[in-house]
PDB file of N, CA, C and O in Angstrom, chain B, residues numbered from 101:
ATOM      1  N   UNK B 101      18.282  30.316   6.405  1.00  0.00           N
ATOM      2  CA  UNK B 101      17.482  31.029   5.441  1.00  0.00           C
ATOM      3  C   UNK B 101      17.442  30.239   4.147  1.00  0.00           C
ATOM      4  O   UNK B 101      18.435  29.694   3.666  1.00  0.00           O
ATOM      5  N   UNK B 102      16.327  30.216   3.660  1.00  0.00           N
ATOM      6  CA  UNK B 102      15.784  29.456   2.150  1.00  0.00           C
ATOM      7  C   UNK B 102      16.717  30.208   1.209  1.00  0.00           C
ATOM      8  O   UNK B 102      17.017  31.402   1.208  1.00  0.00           O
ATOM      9  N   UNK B 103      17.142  29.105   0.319  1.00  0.00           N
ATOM     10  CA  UNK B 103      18.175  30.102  -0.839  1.00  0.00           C
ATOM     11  C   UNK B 103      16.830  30.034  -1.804  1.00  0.00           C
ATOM     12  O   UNK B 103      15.975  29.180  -1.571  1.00  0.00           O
ATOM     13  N   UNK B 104      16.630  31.273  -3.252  1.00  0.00           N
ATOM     14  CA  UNK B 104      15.865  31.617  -3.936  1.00  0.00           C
ATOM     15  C   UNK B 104      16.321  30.857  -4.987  1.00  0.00           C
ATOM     16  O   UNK B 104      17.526  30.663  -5.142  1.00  0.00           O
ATOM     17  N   UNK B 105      15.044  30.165  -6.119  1.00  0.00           N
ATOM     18  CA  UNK B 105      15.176  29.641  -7.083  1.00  0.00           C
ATOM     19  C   UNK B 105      14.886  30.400  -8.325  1.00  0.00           C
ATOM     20  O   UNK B 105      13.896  31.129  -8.365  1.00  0.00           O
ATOM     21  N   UNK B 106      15.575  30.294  -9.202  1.00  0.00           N
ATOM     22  CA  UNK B 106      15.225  31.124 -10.236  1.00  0.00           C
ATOM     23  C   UNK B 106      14.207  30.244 -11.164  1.00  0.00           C
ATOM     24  O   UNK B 106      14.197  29.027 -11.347  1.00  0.00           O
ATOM     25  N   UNK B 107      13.517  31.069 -11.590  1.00  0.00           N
ATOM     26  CA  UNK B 107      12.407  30.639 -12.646  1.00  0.00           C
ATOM     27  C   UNK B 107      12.066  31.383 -14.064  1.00  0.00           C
ATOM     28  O   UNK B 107      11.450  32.445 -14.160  1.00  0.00           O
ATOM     29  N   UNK B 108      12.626  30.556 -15.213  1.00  0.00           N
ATOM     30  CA  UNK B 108      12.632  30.976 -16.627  1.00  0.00           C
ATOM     31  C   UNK B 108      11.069  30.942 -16.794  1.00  0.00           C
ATOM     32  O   UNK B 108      10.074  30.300 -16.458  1.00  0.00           O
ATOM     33  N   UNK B 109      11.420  31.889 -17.427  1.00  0.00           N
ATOM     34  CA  UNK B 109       9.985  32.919 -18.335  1.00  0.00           C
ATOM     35  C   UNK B 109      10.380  32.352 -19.704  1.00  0.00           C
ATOM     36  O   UNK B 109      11.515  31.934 -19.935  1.00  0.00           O
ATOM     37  N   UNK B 110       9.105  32.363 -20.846  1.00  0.00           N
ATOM     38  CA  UNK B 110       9.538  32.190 -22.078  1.00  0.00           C
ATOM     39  C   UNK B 110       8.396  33.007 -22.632  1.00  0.00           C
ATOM     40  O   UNK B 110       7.323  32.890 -22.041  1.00  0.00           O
ATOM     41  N   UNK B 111       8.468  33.993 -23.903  1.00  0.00           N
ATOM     42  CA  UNK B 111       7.701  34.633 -24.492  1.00  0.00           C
ATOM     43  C   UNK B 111       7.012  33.548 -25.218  1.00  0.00           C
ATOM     44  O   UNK B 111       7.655  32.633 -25.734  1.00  0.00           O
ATOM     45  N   UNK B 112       5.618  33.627 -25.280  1.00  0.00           N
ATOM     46  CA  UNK B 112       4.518  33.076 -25.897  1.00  0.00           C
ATOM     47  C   UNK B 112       3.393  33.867 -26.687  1.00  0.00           C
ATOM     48  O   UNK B 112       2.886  34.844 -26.137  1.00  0.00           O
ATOM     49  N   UNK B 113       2.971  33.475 -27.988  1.00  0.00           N
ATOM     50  CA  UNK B 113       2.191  34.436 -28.411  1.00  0.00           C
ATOM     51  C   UNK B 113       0.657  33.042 -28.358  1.00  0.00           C
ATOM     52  O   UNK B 113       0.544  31.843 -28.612  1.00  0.00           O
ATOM     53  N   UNK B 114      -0.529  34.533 -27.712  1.00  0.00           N
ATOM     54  CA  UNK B 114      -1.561  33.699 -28.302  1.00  0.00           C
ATOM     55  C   UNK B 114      -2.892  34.580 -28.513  1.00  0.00           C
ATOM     56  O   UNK B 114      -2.805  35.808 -28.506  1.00  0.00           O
ATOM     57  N   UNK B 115      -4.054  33.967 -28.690  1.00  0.00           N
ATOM     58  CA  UNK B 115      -5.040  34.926 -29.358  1.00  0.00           C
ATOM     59  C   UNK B 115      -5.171  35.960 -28.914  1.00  0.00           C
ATOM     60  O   UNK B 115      -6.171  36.496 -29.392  1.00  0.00           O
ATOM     61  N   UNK B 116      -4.562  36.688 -28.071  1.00  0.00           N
ATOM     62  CA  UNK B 116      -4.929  38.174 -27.689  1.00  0.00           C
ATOM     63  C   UNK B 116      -3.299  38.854 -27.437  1.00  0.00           C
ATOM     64  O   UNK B 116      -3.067  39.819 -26.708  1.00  0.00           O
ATOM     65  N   UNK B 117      -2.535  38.280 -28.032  1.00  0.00           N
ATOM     66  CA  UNK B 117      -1.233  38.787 -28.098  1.00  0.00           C
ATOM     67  C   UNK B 117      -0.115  38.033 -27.459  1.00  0.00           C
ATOM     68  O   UNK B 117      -0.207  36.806 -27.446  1.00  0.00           O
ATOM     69  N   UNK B 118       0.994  38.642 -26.896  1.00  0.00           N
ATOM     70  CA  UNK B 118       2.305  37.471 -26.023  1.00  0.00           C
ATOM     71  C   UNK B 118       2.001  37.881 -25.155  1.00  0.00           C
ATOM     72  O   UNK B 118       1.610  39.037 -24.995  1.00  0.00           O
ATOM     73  N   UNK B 119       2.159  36.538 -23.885  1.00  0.00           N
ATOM     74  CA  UNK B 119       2.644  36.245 -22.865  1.00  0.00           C
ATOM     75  C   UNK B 119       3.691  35.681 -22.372  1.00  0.00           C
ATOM     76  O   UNK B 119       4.514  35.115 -23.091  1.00  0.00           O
ATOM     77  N   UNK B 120       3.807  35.767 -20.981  1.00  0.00           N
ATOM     78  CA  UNK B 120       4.878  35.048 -20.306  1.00  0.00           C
ATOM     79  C   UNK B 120       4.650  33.768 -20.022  1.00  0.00           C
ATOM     80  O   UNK B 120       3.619  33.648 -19.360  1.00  0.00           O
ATOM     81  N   UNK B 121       5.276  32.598 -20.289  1.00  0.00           N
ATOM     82  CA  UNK B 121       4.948  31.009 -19.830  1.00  0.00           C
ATOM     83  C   UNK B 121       5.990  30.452 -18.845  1.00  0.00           C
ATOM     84  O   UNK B 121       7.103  30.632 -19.340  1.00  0.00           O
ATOM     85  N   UNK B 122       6.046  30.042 -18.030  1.00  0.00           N
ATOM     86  CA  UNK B 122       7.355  29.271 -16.685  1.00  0.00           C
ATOM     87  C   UNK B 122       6.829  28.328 -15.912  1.00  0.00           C
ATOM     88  O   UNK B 122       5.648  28.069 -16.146  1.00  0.00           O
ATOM     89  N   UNK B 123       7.191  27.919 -15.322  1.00  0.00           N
ATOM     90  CA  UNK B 123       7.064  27.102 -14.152  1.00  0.00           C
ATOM     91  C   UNK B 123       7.351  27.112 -12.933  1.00  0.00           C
ATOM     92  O   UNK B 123       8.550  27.264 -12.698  1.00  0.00           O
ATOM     93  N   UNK B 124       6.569  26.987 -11.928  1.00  0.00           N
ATOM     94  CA  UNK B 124       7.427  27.082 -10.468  1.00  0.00           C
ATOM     95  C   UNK B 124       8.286  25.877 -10.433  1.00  0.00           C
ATOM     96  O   UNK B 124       8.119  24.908 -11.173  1.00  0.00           O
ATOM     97  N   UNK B 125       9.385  26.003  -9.372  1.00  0.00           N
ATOM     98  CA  UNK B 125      10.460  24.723  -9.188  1.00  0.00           C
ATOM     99  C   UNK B 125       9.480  23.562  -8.583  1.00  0.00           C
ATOM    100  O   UNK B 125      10.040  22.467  -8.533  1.00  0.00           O
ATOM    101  N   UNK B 126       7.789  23.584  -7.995  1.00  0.00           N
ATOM    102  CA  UNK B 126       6.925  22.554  -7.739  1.00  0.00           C
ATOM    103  C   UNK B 126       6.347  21.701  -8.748  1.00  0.00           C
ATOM    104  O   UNK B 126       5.967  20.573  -8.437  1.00  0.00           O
ATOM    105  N   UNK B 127       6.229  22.204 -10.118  1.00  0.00           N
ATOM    106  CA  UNK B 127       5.959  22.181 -11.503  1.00  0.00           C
ATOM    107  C   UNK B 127       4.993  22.781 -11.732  1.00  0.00           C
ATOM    108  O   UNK B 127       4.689  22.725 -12.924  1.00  0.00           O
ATOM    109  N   UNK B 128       3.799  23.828 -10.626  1.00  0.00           N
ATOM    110  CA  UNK B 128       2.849  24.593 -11.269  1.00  0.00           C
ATOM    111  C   UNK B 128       2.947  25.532 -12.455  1.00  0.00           C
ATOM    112  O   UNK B 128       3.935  26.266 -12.476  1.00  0.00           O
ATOM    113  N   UNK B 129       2.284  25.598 -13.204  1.00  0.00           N
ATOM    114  CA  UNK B 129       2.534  26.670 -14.727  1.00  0.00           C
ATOM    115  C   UNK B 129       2.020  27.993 -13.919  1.00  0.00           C
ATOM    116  O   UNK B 129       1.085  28.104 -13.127  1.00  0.00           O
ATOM    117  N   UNK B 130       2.917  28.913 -14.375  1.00  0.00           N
ATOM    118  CA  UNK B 130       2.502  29.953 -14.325  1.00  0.00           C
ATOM    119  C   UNK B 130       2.574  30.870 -15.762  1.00  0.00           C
ATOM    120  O   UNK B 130       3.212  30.618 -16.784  1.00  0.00           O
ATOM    121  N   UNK B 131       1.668  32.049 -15.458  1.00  0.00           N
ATOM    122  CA  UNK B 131       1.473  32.371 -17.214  1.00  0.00           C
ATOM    123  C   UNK B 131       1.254  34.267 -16.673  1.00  0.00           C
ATOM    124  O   UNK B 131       0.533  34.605 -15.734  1.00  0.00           O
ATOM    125  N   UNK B 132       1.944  35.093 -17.407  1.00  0.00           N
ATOM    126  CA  UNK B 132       2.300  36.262 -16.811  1.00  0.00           C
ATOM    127  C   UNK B 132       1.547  37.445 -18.099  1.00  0.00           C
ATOM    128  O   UNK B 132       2.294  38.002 -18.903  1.00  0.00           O
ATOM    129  N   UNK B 133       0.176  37.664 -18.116  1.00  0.00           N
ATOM    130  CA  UNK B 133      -0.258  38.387 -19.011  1.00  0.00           C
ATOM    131  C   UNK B 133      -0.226  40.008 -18.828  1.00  0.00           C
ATOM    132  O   UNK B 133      -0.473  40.192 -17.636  1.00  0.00           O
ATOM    133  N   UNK B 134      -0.109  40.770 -19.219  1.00  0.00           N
ATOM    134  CA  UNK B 134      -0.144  42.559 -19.699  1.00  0.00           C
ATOM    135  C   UNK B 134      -1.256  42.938 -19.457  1.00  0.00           C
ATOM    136  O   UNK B 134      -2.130  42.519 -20.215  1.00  0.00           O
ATOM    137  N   UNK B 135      -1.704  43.934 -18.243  1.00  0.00           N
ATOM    138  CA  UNK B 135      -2.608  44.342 -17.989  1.00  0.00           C
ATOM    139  C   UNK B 135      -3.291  45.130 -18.787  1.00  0.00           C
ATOM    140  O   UNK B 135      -3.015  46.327 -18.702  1.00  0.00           O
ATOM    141  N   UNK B 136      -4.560  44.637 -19.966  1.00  0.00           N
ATOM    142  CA  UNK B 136      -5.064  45.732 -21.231  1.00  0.00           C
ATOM    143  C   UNK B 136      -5.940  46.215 -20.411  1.00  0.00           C
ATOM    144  O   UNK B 136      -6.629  46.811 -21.238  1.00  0.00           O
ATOM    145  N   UNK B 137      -6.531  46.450 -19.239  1.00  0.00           N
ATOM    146  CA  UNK B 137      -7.509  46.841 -18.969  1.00  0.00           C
ATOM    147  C   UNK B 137      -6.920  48.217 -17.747  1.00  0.00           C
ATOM    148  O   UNK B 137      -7.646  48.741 -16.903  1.00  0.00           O
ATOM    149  N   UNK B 138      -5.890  48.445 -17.916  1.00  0.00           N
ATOM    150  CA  UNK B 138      -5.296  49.373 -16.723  1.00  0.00           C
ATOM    151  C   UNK B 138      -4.972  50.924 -17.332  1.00  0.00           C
ATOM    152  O   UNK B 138      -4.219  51.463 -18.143  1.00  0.00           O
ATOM    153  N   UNK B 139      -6.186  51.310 -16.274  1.00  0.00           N
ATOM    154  CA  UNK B 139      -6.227  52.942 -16.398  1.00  0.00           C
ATOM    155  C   UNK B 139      -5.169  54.110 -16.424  1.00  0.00           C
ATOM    156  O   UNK B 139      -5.308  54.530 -15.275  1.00  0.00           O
ATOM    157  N   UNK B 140      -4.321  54.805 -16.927  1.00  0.00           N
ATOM    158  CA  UNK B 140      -3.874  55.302 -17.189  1.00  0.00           C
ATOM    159  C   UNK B 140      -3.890  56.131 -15.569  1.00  0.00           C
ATOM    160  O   UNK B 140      -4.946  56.384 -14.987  1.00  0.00           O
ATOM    161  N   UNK B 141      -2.132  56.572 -14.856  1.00  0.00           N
ATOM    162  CA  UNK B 141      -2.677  57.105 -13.584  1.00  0.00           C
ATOM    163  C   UNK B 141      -3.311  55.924 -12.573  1.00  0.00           C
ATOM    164  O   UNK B 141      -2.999  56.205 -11.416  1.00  0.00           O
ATOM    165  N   UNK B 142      -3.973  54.892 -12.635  1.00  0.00           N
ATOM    166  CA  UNK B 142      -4.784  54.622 -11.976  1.00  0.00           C
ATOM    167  C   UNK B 142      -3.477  53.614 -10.963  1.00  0.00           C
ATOM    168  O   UNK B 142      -2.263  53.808 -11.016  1.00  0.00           O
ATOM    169  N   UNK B 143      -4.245  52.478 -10.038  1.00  0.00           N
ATOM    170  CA  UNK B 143      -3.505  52.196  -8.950  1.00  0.00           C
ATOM    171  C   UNK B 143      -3.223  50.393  -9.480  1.00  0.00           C
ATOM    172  O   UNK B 143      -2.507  49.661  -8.796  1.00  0.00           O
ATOM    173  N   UNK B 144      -3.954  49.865 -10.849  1.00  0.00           N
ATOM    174  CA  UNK B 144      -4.154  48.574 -11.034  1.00  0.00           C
ATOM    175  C   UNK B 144      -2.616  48.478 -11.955  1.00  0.00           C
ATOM    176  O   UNK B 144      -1.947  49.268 -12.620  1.00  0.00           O
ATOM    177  N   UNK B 145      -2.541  47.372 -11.649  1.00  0.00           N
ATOM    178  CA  UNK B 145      -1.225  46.345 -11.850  1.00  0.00           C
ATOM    179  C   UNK B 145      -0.492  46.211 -13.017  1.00  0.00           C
ATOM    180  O   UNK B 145      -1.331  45.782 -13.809  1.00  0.00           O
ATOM    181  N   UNK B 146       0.560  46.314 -13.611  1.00  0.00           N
ATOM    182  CA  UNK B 146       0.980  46.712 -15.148  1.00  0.00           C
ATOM    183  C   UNK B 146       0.534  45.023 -15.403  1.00  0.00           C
ATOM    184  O   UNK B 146      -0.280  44.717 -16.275  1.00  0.00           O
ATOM    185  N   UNK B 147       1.055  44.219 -14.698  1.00  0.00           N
ATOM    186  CA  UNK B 147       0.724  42.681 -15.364  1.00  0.00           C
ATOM    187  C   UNK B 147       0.492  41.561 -14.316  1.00  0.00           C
ATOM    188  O   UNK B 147       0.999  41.300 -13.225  1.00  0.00           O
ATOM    189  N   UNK B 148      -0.658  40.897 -15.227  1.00  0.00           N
ATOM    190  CA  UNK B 148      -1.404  39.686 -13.737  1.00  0.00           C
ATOM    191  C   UNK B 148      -0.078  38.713 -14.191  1.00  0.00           C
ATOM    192  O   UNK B 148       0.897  38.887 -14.923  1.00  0.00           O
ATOM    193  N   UNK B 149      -0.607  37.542 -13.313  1.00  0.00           N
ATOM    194  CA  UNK B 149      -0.128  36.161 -13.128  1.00  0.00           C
ATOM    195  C   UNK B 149      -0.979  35.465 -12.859  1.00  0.00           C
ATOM    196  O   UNK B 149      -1.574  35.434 -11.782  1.00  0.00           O
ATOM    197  N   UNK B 150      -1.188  34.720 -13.913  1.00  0.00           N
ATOM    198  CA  UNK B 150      -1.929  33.220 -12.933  1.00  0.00           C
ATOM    199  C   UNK B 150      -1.497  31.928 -12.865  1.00  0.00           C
ATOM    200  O   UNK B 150      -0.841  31.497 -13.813  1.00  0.00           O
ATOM    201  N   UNK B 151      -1.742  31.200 -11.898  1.00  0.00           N
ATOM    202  CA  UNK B 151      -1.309  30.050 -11.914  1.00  0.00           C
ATOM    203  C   UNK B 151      -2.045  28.791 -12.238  1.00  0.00           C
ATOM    204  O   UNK B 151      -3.088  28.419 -11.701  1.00  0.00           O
ATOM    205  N   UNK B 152      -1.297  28.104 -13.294  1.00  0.00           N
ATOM    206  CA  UNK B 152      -2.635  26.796 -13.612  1.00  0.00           C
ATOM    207  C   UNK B 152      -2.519  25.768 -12.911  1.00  0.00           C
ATOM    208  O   UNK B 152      -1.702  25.868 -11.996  1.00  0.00           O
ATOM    209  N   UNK B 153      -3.295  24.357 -13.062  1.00  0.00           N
ATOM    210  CA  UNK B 153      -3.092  23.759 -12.700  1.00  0.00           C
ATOM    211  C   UNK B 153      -1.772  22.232 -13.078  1.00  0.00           C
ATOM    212  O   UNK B 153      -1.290  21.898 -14.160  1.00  0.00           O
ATOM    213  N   UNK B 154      -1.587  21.725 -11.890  1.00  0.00           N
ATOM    214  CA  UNK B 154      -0.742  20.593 -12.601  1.00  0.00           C
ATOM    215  C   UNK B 154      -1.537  19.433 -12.768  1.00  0.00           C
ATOM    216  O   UNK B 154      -2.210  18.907 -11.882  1.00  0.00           O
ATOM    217  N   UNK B 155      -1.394  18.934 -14.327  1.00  0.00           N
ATOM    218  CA  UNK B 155      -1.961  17.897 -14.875  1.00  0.00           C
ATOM    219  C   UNK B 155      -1.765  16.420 -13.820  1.00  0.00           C
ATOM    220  O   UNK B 155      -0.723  16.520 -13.171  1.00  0.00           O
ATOM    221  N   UNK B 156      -2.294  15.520 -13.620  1.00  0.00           N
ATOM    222  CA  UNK B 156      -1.588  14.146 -12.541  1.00  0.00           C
ATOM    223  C   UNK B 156      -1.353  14.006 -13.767  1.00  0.00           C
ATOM    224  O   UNK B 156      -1.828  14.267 -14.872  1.00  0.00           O
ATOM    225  N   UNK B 157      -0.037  13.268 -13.022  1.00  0.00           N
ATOM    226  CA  UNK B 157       0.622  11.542 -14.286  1.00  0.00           C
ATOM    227  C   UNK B 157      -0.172  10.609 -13.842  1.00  0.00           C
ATOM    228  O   UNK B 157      -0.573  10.297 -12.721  1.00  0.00           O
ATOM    229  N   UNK B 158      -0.335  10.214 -14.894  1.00  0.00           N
ATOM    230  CA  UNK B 158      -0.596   8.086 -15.165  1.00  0.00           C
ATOM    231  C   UNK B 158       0.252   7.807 -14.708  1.00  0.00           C
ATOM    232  O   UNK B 158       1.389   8.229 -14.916  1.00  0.00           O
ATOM    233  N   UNK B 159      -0.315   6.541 -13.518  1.00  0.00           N
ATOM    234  CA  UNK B 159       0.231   5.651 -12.573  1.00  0.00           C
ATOM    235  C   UNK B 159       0.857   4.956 -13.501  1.00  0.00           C
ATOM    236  O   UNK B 159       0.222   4.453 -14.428  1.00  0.00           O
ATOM    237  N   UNK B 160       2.322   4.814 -13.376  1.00  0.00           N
ATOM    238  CA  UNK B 160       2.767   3.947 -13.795  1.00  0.00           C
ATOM    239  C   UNK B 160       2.329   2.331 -14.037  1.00  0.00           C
ATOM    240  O   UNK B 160       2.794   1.620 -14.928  1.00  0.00           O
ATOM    241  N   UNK B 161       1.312   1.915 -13.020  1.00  0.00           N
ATOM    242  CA  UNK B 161       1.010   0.872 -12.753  1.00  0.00           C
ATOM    243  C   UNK B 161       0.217   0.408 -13.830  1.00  0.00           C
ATOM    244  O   UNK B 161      -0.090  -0.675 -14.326  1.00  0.00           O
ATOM    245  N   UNK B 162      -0.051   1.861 -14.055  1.00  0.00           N
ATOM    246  CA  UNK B 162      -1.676   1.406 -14.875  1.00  0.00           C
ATOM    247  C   UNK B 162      -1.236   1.197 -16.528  1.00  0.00           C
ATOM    248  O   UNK B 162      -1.983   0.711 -17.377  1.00  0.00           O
ATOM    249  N   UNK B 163       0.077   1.657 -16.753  1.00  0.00           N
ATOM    250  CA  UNK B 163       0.454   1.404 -17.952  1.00  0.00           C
ATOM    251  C   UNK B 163       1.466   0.290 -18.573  1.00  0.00           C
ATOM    252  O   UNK B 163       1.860   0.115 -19.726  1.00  0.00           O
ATOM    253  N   UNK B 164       1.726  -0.376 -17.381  1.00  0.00           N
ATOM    254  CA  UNK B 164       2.631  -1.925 -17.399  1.00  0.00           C
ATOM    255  C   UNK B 164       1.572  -2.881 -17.310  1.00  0.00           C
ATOM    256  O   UNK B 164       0.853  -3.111 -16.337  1.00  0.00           O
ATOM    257  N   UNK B 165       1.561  -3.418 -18.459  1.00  0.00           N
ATOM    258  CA  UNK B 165       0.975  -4.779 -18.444  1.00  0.00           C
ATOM    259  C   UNK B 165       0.918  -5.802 -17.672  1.00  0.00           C
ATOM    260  O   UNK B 165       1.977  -6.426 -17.604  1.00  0.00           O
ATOM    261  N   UNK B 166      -0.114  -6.281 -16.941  1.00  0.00           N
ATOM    262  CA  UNK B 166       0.253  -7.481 -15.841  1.00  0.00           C
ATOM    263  C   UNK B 166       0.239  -8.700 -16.457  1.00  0.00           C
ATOM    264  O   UNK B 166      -0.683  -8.992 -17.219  1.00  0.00           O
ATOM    265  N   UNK B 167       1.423  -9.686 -16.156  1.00  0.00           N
ATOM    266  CA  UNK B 167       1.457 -10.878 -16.462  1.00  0.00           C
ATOM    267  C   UNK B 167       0.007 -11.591 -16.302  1.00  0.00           C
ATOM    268  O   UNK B 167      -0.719 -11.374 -15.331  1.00  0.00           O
ATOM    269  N   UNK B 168      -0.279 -12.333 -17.201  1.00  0.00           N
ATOM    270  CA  UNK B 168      -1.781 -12.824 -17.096  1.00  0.00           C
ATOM    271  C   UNK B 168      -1.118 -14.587 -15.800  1.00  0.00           C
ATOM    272  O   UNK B 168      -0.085 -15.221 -15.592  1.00  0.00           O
ATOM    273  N   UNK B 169      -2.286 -14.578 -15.428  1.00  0.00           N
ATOM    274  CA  UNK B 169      -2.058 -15.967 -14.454  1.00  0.00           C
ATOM    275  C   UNK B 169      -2.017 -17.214 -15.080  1.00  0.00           C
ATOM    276  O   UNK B 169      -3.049 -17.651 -15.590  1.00  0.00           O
ATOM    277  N   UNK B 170      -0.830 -17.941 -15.121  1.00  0.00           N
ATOM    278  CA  UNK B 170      -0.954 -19.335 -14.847  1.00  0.00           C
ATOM    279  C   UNK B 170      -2.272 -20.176 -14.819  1.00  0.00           C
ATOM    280  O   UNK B 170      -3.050 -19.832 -13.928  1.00  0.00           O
ATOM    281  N   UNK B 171      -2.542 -20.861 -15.348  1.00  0.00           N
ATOM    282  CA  UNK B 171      -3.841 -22.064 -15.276  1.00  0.00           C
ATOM    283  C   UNK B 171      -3.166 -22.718 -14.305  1.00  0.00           C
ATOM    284  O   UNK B 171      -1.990 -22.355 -14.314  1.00  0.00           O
ATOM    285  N   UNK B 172      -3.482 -23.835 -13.150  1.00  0.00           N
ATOM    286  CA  UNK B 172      -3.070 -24.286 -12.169  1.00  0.00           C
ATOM    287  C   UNK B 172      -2.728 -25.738 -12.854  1.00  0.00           C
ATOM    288  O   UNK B 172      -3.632 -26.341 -13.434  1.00  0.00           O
ATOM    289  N   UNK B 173      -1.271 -26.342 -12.768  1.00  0.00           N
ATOM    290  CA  UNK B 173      -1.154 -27.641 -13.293  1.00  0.00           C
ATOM    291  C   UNK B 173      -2.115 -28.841 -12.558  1.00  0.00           C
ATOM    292  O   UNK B 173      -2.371 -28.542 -11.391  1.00  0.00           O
ATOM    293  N   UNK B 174      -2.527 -29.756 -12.871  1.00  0.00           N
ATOM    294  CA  UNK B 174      -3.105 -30.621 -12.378  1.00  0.00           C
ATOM    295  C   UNK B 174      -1.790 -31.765 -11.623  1.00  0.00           C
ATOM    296  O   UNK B 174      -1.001 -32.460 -12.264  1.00  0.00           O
ATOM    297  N   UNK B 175      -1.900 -31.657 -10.120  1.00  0.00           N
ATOM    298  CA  UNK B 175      -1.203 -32.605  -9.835  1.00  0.00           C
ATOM    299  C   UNK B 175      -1.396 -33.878  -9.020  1.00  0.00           C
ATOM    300  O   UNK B 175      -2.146 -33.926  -8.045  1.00  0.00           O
ATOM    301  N   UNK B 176      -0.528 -35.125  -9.566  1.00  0.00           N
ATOM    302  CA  UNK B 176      -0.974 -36.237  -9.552  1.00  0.00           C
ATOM    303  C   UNK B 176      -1.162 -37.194  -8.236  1.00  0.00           C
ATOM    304  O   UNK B 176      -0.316 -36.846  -7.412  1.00  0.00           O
ATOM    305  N   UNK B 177      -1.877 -38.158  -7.789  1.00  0.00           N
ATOM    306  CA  UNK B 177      -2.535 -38.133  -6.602  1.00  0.00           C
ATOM    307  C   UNK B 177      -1.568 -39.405  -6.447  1.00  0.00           C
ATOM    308  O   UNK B 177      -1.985 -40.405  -7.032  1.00  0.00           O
ATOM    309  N   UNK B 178      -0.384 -39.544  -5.781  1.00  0.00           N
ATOM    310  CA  UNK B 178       0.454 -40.497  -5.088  1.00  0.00           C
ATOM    311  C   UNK B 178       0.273 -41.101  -4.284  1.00  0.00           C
ATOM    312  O   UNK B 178       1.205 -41.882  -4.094  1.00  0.00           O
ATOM    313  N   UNK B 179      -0.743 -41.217  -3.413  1.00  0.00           N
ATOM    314  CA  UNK B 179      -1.358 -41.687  -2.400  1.00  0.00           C
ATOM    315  C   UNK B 179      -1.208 -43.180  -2.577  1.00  0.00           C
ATOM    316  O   UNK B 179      -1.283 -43.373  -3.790  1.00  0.00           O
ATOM    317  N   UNK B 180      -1.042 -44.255  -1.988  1.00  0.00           N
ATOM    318  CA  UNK B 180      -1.267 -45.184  -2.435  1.00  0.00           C
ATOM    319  C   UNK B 180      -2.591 -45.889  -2.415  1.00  0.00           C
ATOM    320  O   UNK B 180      -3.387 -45.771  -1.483  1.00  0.00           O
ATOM    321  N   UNK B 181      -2.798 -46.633  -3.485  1.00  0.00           N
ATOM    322  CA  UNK B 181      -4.275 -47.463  -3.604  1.00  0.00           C
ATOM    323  C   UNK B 181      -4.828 -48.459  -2.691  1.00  0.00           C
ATOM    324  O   UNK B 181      -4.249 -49.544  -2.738  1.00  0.00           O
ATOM    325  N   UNK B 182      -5.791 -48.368  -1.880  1.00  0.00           N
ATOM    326  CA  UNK B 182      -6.222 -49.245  -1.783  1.00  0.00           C
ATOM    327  C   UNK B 182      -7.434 -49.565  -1.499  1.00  0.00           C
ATOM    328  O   UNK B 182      -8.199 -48.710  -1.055  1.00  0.00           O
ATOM    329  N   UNK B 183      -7.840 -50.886  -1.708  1.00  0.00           N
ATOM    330  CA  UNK B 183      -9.098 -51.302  -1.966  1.00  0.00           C
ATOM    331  C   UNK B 183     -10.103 -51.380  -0.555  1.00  0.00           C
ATOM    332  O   UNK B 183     -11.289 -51.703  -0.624  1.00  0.00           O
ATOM    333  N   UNK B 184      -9.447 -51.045   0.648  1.00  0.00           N
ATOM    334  CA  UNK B 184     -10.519 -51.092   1.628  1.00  0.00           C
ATOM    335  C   UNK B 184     -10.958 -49.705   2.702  1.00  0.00           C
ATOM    336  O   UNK B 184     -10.285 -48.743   3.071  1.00  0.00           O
ATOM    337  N   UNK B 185     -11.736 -49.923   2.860  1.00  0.00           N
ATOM    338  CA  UNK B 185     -12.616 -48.476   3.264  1.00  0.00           C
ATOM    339  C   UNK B 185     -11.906 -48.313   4.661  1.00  0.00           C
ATOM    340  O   UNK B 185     -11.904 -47.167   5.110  1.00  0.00           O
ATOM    341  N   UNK B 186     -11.413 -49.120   5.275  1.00  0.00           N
ATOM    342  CA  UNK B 186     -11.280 -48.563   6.852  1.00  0.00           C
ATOM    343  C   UNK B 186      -9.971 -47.686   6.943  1.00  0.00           C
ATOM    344  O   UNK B 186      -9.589 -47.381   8.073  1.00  0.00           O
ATOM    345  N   UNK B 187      -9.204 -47.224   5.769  1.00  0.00           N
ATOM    346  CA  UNK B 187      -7.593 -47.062   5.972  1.00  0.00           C
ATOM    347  C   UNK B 187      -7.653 -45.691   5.287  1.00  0.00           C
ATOM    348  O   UNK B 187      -8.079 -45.385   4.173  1.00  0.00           O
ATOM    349  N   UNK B 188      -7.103 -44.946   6.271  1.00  0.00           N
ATOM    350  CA  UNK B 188      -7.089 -43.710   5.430  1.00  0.00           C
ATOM    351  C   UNK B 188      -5.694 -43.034   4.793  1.00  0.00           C
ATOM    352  O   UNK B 188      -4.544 -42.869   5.199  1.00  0.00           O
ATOM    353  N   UNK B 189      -6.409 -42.746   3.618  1.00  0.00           N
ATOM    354  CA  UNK B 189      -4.807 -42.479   2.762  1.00  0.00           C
ATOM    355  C   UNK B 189      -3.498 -41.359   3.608  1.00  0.00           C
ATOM    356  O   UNK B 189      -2.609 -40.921   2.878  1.00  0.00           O
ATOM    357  N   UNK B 190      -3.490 -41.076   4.725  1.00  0.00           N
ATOM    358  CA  UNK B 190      -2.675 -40.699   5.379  1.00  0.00           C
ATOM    359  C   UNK B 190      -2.179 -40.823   6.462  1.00  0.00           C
ATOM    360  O   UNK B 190      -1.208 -40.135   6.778  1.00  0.00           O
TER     361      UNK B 190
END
C-alpha cells in the first residue's frame, strides 16, 4: 500500500480575498478558493480547488555557453620534394 504525502497549504490574499496556495509532491500548484457562490441549504461545495499548471525549466543546455570552435591550424606538408612528375609523394 502507497504511504500518503502530506501537502502544506499557505494562506494567500488576493483580489477577491484569501486563498489556499500548495503544491502537489509532483510540483503541480494547487490553489484552494471559498465557495462565494454557494446557496445556503443547497448541495454545492464549501470550497473549489484548482490545479495550475507547471511552468517547464530552461534546458540547462540552453543556458551554458558553448565553447566557440577552434580555427583549424594549418599543417605543414613534409612530404618530400621532388622535381619529377612520375613519383608519387607516397
Amino acid at each position: 500500500m502507497e504511504q500518503s504525502k502530506d501537502i502544506g497549504l499557505w494562506v494567500k490574499e488576493g483580489k477577491k480575498g484569501k486563498y489556499f496556495a500548495g503544491k502537489m509532491p509532483d510540483g503541480t500548484p494547487i490553489f484552494i478558493f471559498k465557495n462565494d457562490k454557494k446557496v445556503t441549504g443547497s448541495n454545492q461545495p464549501d470550497y473549489r480547488m484548482k490545479f495550475g499548471e507547471i511552468k517547464p525549466q530552461a534546458r540547462p543546455s540552453a543556458a551554458v555557453a558553448q565553447p566557440k570552435a577552434q580555427p583549424a591550424k594549418a599543417v605543414p606538408n613534409l612530404a618530400p620534394q621532388s622535381n619529377s612528375d612520375d613519383e608519387l609523394p607516397f
